[in-house]
C-alpha positions in Angstrom: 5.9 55.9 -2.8 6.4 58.2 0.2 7.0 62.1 -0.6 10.2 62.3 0.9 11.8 59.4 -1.0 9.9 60.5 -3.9 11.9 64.4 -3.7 14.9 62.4 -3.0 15.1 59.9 -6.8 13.5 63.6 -8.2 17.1 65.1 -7.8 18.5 63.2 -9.5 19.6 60.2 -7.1 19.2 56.6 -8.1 17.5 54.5 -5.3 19.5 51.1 -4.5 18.9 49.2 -1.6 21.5 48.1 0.8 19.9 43.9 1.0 18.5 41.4 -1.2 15.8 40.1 1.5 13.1 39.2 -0.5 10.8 41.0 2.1 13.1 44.3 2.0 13.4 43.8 -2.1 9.6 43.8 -2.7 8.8 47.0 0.0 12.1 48.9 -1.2 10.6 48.5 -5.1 7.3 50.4 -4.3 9.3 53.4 -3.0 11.2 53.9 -6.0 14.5 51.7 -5.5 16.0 50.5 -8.9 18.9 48.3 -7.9 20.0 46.4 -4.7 23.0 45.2 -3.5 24.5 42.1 -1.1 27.6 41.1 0.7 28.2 39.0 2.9 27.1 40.3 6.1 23.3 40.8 4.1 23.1 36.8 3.2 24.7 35.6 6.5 22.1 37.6 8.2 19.2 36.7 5.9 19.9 32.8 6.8 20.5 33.3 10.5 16.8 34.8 10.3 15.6 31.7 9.6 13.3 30.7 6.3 16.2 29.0 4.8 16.1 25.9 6.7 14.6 23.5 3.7 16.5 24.9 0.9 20.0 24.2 3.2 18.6 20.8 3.5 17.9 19.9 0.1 21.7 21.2 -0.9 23.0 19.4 1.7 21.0 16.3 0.6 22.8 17.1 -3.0 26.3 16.8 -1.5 27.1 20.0 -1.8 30.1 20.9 0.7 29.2 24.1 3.8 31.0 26.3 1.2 28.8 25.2 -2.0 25.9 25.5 -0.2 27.2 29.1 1.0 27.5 30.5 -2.4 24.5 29.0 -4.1 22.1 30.8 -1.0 24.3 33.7 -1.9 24.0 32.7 -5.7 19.8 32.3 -5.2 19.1 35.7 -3.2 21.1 37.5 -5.8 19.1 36.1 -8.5 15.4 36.6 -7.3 16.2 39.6 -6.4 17.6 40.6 -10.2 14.5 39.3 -11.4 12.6 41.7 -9.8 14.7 44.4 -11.1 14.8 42.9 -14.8 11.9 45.1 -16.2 14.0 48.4 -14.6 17.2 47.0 -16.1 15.3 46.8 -20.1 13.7 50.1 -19.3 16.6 51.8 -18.8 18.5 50.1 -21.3 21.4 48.9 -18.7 21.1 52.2 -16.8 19.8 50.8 -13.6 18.5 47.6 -12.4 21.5 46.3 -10.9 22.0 43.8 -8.0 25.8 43.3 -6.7 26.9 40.1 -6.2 30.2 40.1 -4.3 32.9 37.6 -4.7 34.6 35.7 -1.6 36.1 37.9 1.1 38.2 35.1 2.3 40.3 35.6 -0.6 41.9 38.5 1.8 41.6 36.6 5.1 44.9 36.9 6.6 44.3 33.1 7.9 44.2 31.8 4.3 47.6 33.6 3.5 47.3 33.4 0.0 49.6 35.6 -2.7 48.4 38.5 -4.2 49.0 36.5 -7.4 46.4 33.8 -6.4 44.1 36.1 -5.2 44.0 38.3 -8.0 43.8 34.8 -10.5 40.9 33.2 -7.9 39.1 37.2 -8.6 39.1 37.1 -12.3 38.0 33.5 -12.2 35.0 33.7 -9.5 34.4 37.1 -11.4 33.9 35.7 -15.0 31.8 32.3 -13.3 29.4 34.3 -11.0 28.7 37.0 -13.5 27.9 34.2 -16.7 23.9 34.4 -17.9 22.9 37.4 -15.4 22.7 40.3 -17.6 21.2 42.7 -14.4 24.3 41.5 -12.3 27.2 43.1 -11.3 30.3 41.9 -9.5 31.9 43.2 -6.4 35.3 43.3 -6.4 37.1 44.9 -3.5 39.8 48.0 -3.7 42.3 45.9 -2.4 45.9 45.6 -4.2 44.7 42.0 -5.6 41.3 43.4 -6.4 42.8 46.2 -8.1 45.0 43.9 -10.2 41.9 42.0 -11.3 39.8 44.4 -12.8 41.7 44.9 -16.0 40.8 41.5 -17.3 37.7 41.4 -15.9 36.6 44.5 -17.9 37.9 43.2 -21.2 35.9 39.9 -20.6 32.5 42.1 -20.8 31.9 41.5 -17.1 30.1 44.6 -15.3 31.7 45.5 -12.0 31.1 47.6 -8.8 34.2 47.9 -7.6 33.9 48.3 -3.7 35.7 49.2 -0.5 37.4 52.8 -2.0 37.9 54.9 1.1 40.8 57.6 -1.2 40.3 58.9 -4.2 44.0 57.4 -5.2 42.0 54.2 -4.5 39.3 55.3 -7.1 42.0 56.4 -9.6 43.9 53.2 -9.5 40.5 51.3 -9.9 38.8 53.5 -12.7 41.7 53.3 -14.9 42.0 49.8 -14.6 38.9 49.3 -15.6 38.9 51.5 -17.9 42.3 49.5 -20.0 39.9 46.5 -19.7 37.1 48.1 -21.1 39.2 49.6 -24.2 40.4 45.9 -25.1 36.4 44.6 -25.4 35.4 45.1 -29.3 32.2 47.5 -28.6 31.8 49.6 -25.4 28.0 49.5 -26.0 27.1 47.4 -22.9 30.2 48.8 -21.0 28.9 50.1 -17.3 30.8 50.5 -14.3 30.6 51.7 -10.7 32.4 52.8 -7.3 31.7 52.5 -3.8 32.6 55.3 -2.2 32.8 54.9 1.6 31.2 57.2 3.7 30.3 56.8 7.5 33.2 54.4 8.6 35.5 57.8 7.6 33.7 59.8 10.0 33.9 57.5 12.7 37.5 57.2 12.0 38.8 60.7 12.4 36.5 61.2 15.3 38.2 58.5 16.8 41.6 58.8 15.6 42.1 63.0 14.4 40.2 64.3 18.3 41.9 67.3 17.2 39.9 67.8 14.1 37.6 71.5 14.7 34.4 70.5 15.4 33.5 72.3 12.2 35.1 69.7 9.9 34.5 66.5 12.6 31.6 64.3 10.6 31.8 65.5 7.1 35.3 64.8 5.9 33.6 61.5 4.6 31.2 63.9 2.6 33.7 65.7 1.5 36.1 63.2 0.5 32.8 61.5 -1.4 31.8 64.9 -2.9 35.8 65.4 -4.6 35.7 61.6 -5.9 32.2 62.2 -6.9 33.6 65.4 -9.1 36.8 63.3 -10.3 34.4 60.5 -12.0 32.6 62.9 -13.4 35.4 65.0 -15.0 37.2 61.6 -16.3 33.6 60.1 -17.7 32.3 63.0 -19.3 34.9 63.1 -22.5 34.3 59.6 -22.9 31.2 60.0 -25.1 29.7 56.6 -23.9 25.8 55.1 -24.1 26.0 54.2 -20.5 26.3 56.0 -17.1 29.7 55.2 -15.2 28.8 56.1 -11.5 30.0 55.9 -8.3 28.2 54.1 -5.7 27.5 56.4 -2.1 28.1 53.3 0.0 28.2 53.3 4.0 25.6 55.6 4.3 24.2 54.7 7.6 24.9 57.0 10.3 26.6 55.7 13.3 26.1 58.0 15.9 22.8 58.4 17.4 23.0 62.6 17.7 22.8 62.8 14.0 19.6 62.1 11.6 19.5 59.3 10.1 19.4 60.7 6.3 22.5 62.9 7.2 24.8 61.6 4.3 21.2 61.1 1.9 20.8 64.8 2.2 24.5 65.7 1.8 24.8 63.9 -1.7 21.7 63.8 -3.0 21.5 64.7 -6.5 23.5 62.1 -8.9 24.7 58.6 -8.9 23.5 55.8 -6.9 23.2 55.9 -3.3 22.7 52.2 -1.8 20.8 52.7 1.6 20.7 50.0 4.3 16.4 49.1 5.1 16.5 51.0 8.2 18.1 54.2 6.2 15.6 54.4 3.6 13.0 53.3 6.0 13.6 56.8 8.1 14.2 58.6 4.8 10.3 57.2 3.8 9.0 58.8 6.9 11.1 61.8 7.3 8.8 64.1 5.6 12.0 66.0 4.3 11.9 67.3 1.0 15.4 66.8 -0.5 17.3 69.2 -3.1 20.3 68.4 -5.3 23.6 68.9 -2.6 26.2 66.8 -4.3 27.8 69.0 -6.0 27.7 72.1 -3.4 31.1 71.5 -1.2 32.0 71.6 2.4 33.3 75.2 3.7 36.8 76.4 2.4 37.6 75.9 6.6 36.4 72.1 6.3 38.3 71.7 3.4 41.7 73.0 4.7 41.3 71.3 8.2 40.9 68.2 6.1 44.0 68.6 4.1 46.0 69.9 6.9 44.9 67.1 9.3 43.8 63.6 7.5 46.4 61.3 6.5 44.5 59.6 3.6 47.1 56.9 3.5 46.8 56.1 7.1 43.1 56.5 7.4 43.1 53.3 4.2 45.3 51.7 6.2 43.1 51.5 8.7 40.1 51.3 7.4 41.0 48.4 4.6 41.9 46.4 7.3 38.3 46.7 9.0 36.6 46.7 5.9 38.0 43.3 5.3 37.1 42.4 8.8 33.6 43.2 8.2 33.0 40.7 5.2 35.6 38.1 6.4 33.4 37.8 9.7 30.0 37.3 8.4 31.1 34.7 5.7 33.1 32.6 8.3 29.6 32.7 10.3 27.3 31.8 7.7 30.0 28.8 7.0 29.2 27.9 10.9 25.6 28.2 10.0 25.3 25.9 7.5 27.8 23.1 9.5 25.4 23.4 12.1 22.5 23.0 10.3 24.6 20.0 8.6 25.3 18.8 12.5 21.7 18.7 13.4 20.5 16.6 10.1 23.2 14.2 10.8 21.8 13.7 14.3 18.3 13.2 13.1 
């Protein structure tokens, strides 16, 4: 394990890994990672890499329909990889260990137009199937109104969720008390674990974007901030609950997108607590950094940052906005990993 990866899981920080590549997995386990995470864009990436070509085949060969085949790759990759995170998950006694499996994003696909009723029923169903016999497995469900409305039931049917997407920290509320009624209605809350994904990058690049007028003091860290006062918030609600397990959020997004700023910018700005799910390349620059990391979550933004956010940052608008390319993002890669697999369907007819 590298020294600088090595400071970082000794403040505190849990290690997850933004992929379940098998290749990423295995390297991302020697330098201290203890859970992993997939969506869509991960597996529709991993198959368009190649590798995959015999197992398509035989699950074609089995009958199975482009979208059956799609979820049991997705269903596969999600299992090896909790395999290899089974002996962290026993160690810690459910603490870590996790890998996210995350339910369709066509569900919110304008295209399929369905009702927030059905989507909500198709959540809690998918939810309770993919989530059955997989004890290190926990199930994305997205911050959306339908997602919201499913995580009640999930919770009070013992399934362990990440719920993902939160950009506000109304977002959060709505989605931690939800959970939370669910959880109350299970008979023990022994097992009971939870966690948030707190969006980071996509808010910078939004108010740089969108708020030019933001001082340059404040431009690039209102997602750190707004991740820093969530961060607080779950900690204040969790703390009086006097449970066995950690209920954490998630530091998701934390790639950087611009090229002027290091690569570990948002590591080093929440390091500390909590789980921070890195993409390869981010933990791979972290590995080689050489930086030795202290505990920063809980040390907040400058009172100037803090009241140029407030004054500036419509939190309403800036979900608006980013929901709607959140959704984007998953809907995309799922459609093209559909296209995959009917091409791959295409050429075996052909032969």
């Amino acid at each position: 394990m590298t020294n600088a990866l090595q400071s970082l899981i000794d403040t505190g920080t849990k290690l997850y890994l933004d992929s379940v590549a098998p290749d990423e997995v295995d390297k991302n386990l020697a330098w201290g990672a203890v859970g992993a995470t997939s969506n869509p864009a991960i597996i529709s990436a991993i198959v368009k890499r190649g590798g995959l070509d015999h197992v398509i085949e035989l699950l074609i060969a089995d009958g199975l329909d482009d979208k059956a085949v799609a979820w049991r790759l997705t269903d596969n990759l999600v299992s090896d990889a909790e395999k290899k995170f089974a002996s962290i998950h026993t160690a810690t006694e459910g603490n870590a260990g996790w890998v996210s499996f995350e339910l369709d994003p066509l569900l919110e696909d304008a295209e399929v137009a369905l009702s927030n009723q059905d989507r909500t029923a198709s959540y809690i169903e998918l939810g309770k199937h993919f989530s059955s016999g997989h004890p290190n497995r926990m199930i994305k469900v997205p911050a959306t109104a339908a997602g919201i409305d499913a995580l009640e039931e999930l919770a009070a049917a013992g399934v362990t969720l990440n719920v993902t997407l939160i950009f506000t920290a109304e977002q959060y509320t709505e989605a931690r008390d939800a959970v939370w009624r669910g959880a109350q209605r299970r008979s023990n809350l022994t097992d009971f674990k939870s966690v948030y994904s707190i969006f980071i990058s996509r808010i910078d690049i939004y108010t740089e974007q969108e708020i030019q007028d933001l001082l340059p003091a404040a431009q690039g860290h209102v997602g750190i901030l707004n991740a820093k006062r969530v961060w607080q918030a779950n900690q204040d609600f969790w703390n009086t609950k006097g449970l066995r397990l950690e209920q954490e959020l998630i530091f998701a997004s934390t790639g950087t997108k611009k090229p002027s700023d290091p690569a570990w910018k948002y590591v080093e700005a929440l390091a500390g607590s909590d789980i921070q799910t890195n993409p390869p390349e981010t933990n791979e620059a972290v590995a080689s950094s050489g930086i030795e990391f202290g505990r920063t979550v809980d040390i907040m933004p400058t009172v100037e940052i803090q009241q140029e956010t407030d004054t500036k940052v419509d939190m309403q608008a800036m979900h608006d906005v980013l929901m709607k390319q959140g959704v984007e993002k998953f809907v995309k890669p799922q459609r093209a990993l559909l296209s995959l697999i009917a091409k791959k369907r295409s050429e075996l007819t052909q032969n």
